[in-house]
Steps between C-alpha positions, in 0.01 A plus 500: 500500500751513233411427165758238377384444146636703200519530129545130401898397341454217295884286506577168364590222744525114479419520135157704547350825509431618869282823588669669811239744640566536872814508761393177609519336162819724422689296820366184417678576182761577634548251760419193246523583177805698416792365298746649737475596849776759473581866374395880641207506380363185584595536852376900460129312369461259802579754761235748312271170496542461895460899506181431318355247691605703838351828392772721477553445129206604218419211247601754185852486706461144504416448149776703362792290744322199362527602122914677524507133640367287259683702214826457705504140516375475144155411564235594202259731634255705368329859682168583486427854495318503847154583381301303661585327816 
């Protein structure tokens, strides 16, 4: 079975601090939290996230679509160094 947690992101949305440590929390992101559902990156994060959730695409893959999207659309997020999982 695939491992889908990783190194949490921690991103502001809807005026609070949200810990993002798995593709399945990364899509739900995605899918209901983000400002705007538009731009390469975005649409490069939620095909990663489907990857993800399919198999075919590691959750350190995931993570790093999720975060090149969050900076894109101008979301605050901050890395952890991936430590401790």
């Amino acid at each position: 079975m695939t491992d889908l947690n990783f190194p949490h992101v921690i991103v502001k949305g809807s005026g609070q601090m949200l810990n993002i440590a798995s593709v399945e929390e990364a899509s739900a992101f995605l899918a209901e939290g983000w400002p705007v559902q538009d731009g390469p990156k975005f649409r490069a994060a939620n095909l990663a996230c489907l990857g993800g959730l399919g198999g075919s695409v590691s959750s350190d893959d995931v993570r790093s679509a999720f975060i090149g999207a969050a900076k894109e659309a101008g979301i605050y997020v901050w890395e952890t160094t991936g430590e401790s999982r």
